[in-house]
CHARMM internal coordinates of N, CA and C (Angstrom, degrees):
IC EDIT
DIST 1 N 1 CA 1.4327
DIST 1 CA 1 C 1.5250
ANGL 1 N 1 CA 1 C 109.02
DIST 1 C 2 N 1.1854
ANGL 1 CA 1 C 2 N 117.58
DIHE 1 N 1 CA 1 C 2 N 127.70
DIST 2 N 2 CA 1.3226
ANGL 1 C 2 N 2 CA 132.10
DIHE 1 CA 1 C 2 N 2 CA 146.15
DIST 2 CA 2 C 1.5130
ANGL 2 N 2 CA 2 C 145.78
DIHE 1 C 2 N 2 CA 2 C -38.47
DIST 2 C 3 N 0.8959
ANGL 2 CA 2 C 3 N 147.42
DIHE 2 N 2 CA 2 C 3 N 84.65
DIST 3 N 3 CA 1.1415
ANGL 2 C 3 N 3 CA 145.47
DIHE 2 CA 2 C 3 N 3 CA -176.51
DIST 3 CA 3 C 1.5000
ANGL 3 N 3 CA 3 C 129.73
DIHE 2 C 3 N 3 CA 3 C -127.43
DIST 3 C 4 N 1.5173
ANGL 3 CA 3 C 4 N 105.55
DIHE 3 N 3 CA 3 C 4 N 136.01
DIST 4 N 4 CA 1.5992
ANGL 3 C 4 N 4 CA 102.63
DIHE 3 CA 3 C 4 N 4 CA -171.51
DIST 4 CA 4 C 1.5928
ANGL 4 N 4 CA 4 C 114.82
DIHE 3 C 4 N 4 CA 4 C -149.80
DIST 4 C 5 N 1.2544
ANGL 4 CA 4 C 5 N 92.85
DIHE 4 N 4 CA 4 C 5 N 51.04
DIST 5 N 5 CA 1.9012
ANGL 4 C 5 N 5 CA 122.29
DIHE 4 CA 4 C 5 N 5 CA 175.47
DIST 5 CA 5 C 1.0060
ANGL 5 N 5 CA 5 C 93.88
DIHE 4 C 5 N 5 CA 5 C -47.78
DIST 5 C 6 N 1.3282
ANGL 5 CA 5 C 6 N 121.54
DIHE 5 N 5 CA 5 C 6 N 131.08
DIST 6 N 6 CA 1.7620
ANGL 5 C 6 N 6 CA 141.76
DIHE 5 CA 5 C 6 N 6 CA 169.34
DIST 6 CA 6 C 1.5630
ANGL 6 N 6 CA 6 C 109.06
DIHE 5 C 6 N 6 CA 6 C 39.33
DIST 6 C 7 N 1.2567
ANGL 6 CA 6 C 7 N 111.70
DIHE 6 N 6 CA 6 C 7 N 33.43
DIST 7 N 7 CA 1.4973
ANGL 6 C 7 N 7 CA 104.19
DIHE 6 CA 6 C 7 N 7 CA -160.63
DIST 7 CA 7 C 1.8211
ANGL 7 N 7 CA 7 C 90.52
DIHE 6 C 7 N 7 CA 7 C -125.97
DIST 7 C 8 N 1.1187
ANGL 7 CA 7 C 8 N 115.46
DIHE 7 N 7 CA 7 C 8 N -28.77
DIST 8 N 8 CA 1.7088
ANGL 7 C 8 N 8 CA 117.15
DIHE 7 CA 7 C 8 N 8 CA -166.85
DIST 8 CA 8 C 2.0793
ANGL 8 N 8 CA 8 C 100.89
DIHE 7 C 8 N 8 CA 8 C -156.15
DIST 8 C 9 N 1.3810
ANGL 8 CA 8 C 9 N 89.04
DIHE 8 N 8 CA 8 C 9 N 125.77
DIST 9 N 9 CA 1.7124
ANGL 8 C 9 N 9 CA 112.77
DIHE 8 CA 8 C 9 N 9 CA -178.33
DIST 9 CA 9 C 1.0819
ANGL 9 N 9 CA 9 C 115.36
DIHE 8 C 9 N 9 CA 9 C -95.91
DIST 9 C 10 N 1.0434
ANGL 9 CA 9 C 10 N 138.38
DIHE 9 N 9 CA 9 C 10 N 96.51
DIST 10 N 10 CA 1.9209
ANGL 9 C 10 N 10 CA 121.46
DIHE 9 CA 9 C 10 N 10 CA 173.17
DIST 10 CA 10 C 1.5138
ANGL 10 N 10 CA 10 C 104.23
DIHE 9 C 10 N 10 CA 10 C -99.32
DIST 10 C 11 N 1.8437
ANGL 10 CA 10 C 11 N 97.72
DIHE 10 N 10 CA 10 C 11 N 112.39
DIST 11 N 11 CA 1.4920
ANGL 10 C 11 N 11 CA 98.46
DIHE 10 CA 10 C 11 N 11 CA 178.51
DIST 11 CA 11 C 1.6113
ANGL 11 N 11 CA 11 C 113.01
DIHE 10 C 11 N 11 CA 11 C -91.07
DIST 11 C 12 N 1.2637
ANGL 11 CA 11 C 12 N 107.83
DIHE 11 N 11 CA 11 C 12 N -0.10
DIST 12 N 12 CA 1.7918
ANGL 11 C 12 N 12 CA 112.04
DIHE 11 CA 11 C 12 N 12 CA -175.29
DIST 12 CA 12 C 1.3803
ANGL 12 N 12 CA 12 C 110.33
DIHE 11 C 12 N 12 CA 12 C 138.29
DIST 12 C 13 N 1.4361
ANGL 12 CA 12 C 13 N 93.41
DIHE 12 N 12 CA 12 C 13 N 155.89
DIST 13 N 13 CA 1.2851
ANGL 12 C 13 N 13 CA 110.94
DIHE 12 CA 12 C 13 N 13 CA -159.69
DIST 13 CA 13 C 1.6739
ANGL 13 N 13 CA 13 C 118.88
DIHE 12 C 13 N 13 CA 13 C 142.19
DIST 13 C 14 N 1.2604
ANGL 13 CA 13 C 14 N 110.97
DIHE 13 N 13 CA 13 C 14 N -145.82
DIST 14 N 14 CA 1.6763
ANGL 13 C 14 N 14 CA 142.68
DIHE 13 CA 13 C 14 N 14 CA 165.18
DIST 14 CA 14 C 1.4077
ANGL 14 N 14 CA 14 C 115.64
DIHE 13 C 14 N 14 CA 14 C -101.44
DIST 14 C 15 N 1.1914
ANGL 14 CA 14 C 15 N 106.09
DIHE 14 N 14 CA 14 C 15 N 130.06
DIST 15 N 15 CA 1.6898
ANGL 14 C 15 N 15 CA 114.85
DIHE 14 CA 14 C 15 N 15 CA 160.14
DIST 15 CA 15 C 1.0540
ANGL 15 N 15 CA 15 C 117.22
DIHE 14 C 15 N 15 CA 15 C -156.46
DIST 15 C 16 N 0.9620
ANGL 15 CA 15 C 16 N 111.48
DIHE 15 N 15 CA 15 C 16 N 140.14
DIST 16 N 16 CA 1.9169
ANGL 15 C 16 N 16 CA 122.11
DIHE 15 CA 15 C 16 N 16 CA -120.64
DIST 16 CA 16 C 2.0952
ANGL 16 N 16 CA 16 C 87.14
DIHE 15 C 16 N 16 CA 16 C -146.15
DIST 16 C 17 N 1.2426
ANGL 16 CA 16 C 17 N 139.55
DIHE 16 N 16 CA 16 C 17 N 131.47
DIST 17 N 17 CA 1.4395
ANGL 16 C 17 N 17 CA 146.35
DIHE 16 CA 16 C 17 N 17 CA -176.11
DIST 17 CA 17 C 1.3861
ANGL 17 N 17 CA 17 C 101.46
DIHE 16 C 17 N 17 CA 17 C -145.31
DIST 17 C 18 N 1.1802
ANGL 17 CA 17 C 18 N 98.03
DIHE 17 N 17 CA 17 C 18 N 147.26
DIST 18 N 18 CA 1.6980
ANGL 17 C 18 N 18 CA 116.90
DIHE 17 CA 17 C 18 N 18 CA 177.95
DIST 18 CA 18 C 1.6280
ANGL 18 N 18 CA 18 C 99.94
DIHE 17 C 18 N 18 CA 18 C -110.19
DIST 18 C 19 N 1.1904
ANGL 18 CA 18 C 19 N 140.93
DIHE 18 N 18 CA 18 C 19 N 103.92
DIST 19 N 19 CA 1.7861
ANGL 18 C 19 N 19 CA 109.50
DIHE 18 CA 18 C 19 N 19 CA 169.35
DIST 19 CA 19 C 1.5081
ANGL 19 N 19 CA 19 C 88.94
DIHE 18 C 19 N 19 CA 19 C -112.78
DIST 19 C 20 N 1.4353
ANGL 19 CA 19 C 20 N 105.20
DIHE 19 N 19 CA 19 C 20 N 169.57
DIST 20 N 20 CA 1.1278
ANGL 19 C 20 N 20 CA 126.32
DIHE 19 CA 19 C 20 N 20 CA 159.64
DIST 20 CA 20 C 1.3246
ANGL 20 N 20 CA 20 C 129.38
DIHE 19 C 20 N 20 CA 20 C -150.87
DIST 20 C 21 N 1.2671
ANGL 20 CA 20 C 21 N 124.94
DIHE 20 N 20 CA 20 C 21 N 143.04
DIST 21 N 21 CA 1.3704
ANGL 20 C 21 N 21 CA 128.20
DIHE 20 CA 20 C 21 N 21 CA -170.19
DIST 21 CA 21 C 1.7918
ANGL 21 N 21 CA 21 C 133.11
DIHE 20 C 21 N 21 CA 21 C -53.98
DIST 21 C 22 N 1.0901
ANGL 21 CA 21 C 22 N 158.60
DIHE 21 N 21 CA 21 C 22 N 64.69
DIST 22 N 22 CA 1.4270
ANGL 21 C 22 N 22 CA 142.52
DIHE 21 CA 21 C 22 N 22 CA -155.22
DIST 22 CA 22 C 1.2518
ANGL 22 N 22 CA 22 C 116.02
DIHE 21 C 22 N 22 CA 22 C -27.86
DIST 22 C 23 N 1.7662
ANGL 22 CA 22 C 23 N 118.30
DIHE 22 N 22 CA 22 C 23 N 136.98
DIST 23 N 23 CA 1.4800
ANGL 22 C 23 N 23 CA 116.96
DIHE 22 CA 22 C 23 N 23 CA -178.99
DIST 23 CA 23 C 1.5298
ANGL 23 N 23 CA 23 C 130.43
DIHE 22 C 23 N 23 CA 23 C 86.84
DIST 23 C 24 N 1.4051
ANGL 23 CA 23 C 24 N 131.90
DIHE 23 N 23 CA 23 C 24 N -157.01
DIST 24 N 24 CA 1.1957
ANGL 23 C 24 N 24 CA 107.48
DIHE 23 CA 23 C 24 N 24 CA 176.68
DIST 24 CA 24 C 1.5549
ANGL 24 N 24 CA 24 C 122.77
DIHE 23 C 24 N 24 CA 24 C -79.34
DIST 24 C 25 N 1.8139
ANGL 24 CA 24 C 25 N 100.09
DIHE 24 N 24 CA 24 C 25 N 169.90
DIST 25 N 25 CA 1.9047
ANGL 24 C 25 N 25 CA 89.32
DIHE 24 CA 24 C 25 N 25 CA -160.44
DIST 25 CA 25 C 1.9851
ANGL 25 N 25 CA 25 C 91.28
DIHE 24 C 25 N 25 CA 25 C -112.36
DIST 25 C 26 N 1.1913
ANGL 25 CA 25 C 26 N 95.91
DIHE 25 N 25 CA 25 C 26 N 28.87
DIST 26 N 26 CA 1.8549
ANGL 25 C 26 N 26 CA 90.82
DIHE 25 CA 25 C 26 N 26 CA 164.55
DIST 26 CA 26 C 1.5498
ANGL 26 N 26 CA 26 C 114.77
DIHE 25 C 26 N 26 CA 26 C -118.88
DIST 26 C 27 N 0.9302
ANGL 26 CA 26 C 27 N 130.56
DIHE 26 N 26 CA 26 C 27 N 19.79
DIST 27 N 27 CA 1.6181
ANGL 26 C 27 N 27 CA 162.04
DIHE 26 CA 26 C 27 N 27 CA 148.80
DIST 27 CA 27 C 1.8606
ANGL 27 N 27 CA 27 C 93.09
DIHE 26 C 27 N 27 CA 27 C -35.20
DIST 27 C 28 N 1.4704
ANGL 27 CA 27 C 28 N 124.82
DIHE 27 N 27 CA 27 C 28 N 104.35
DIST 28 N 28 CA 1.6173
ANGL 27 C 28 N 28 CA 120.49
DIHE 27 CA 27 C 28 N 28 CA 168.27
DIST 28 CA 28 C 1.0844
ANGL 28 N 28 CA 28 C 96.05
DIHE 27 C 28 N 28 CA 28 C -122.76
DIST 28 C 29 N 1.8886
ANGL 28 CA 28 C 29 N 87.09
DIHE 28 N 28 CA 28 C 29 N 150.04
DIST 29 N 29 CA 1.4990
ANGL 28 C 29 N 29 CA 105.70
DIHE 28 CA 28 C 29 N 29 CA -163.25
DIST 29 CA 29 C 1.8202
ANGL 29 N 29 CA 29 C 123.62
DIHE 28 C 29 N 29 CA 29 C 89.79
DIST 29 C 30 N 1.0556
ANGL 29 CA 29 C 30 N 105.47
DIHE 29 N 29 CA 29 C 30 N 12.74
DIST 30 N 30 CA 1.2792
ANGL 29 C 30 N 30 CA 110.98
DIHE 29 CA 29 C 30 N 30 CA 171.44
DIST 30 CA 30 C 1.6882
ANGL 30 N 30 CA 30 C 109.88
DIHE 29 C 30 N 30 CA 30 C -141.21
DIST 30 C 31 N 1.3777
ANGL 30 CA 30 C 31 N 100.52
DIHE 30 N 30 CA 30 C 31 N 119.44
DIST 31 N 31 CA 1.3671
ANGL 30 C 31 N 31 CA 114.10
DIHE 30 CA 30 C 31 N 31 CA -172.23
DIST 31 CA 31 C 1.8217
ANGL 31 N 31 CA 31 C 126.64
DIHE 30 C 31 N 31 CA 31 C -102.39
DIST 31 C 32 N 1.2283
ANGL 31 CA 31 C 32 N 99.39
DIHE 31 N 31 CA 31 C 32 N 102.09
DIST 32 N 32 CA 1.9218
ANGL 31 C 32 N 32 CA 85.99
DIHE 31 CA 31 C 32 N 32 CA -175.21
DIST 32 CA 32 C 1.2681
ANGL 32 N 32 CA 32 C 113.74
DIHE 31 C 32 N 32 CA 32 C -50.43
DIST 32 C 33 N 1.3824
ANGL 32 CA 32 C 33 N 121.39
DIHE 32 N 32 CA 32 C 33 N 164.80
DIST 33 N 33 CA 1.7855
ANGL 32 C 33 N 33 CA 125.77
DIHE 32 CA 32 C 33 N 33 CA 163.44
DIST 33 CA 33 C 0.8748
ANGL 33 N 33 CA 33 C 118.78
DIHE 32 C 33 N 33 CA 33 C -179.64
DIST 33 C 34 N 1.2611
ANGL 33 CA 33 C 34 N 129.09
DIHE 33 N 33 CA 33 C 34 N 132.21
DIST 34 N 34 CA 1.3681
ANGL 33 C 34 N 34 CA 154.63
DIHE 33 CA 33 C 34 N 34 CA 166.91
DIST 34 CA 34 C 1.5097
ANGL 34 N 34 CA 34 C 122.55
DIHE 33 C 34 N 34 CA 34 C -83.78
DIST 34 C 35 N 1.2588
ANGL 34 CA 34 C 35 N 129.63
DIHE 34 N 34 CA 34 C 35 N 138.81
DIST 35 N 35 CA 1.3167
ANGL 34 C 35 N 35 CA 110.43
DIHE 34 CA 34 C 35 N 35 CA 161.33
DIST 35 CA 35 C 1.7758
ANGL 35 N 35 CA 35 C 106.76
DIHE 34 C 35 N 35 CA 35 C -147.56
DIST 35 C 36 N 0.9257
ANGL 35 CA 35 C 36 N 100.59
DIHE 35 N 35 CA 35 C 36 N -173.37
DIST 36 N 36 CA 2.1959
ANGL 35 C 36 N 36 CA 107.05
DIHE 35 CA 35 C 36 N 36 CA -172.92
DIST 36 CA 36 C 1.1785
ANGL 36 N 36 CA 36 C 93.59
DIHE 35 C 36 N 36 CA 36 C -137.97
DIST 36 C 37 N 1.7516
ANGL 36 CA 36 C 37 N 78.06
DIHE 36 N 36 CA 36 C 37 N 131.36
DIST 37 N 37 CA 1.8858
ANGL 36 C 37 N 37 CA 87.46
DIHE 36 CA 36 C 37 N 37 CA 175.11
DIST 37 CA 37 C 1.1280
ANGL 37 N 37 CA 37 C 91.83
DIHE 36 C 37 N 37 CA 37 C -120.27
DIST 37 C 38 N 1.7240
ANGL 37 CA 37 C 38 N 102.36
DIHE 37 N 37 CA 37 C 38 N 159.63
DIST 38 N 38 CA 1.6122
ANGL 37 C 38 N 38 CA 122.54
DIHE 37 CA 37 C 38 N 38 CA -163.29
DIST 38 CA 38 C 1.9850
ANGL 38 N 38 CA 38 C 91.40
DIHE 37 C 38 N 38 CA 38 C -70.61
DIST 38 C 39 N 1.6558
ANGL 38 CA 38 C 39 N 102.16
DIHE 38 N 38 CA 38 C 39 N -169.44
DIST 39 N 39 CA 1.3288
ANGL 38 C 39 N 39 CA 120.68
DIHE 38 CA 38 C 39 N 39 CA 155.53
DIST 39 CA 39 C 1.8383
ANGL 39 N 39 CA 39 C 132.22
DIHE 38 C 39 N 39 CA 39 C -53.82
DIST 39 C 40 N 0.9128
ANGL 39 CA 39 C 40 N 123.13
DIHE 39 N 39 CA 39 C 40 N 83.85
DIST 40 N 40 CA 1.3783
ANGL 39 C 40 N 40 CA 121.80
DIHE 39 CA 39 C 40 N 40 CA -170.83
DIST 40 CA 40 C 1.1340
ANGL 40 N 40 CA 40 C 113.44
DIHE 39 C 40 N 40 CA 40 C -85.26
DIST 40 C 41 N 1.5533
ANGL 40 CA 40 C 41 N 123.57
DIHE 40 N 40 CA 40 C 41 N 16.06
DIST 41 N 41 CA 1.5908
ANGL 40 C 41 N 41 CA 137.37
DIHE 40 CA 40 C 41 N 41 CA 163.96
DIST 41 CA 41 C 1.5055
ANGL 41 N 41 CA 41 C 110.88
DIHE 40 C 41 N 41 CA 41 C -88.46
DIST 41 C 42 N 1.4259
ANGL 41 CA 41 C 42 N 97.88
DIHE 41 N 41 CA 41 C 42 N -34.45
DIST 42 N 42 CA 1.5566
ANGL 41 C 42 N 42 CA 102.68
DIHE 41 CA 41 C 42 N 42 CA -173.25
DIST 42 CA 42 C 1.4459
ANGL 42 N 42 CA 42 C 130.14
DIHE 41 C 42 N 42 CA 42 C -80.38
DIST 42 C 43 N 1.5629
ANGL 42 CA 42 C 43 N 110.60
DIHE 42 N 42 CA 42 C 43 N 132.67
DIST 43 N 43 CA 1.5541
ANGL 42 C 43 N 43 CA 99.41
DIHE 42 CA 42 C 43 N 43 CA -151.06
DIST 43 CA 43 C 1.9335
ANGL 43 N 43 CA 43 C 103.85
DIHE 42 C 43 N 43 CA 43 C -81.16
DIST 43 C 44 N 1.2294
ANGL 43 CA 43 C 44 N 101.89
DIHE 43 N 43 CA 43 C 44 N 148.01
DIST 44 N 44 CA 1.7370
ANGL 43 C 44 N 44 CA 129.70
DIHE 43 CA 43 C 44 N 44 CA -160.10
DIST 44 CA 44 C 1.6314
ANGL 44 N 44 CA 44 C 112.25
DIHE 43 C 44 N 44 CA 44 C 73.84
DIST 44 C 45 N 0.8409
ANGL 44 CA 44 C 45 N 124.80
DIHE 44 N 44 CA 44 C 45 N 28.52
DIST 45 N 45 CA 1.5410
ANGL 44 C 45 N 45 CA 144.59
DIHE 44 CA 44 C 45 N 45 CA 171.17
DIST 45 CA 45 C 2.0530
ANGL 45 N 45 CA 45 C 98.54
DIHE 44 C 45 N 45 CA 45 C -55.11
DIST 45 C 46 N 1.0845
ANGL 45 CA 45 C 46 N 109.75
DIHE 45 N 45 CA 45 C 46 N 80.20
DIST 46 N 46 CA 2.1787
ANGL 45 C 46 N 46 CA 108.87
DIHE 45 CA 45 C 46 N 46 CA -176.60
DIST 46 CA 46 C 1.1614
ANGL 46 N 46 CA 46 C 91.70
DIHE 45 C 46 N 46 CA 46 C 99.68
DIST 46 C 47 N 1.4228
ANGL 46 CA 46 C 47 N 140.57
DIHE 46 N 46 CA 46 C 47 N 22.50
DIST 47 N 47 CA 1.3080
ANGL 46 C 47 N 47 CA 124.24
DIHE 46 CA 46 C 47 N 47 CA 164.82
DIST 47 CA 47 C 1.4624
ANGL 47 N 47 CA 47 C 105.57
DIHE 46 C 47 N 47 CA 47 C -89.59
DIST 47 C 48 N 1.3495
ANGL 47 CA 47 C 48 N 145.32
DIHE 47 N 47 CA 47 C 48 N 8.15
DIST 48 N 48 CA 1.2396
ANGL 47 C 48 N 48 CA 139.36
DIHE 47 CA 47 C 48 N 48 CA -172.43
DIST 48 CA 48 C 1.8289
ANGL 48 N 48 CA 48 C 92.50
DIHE 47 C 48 N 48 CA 48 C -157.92
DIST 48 C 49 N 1.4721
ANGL 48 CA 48 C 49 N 109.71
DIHE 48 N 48 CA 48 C 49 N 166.38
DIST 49 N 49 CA 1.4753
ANGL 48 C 49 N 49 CA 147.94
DIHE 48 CA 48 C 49 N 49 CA 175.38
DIST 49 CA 49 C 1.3086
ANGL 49 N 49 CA 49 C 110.11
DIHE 48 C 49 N 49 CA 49 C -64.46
DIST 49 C 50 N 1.3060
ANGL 49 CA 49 C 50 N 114.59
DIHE 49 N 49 CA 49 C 50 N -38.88
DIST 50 N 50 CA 1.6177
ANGL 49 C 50 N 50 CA 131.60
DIHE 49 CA 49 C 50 N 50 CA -155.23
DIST 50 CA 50 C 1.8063
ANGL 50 N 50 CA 50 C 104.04
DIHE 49 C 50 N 50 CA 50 C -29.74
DIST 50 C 51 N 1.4292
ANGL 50 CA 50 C 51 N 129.85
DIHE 50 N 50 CA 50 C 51 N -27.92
DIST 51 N 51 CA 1.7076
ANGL 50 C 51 N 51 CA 121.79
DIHE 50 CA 50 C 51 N 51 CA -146.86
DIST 51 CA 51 C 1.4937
ANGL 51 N 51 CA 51 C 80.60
DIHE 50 C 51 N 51 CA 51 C -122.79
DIST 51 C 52 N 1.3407
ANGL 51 CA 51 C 52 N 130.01
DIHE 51 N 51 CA 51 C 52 N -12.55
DIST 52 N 52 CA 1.4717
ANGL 51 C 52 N 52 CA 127.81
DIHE 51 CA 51 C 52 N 52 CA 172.03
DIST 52 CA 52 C 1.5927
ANGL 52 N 52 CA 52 C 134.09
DIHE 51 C 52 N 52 CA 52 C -53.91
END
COOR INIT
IC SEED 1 N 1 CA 1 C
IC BUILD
């Protein structure tokens, strides 16, 4: 896992990830994924639908 707590801001733009799975890559049924979560310092941070 990745992590970059107070360490890196993305105010906008592109962001662009490579993942890949460990081991062999003919494995079906298993899906890589990534995702970004907003600010969870910032106050009303899940108080609304808005990313739904």
């Amino acid at each position: 896992m990745m992590s970059t707590w107070n360490k890196f801001c993305f105010t906008g733009g592109l962001f662009e990830a490579s993942v890949m799975l460990p081991g062999i890559n003919n494995v079906v049924g298993m899906w890589p994924a990534v995702w970004a979560m907003g600010n969870l310092g910032r106050a009303g941070y899940g108080a609304t639908l808005d990313g739904m």
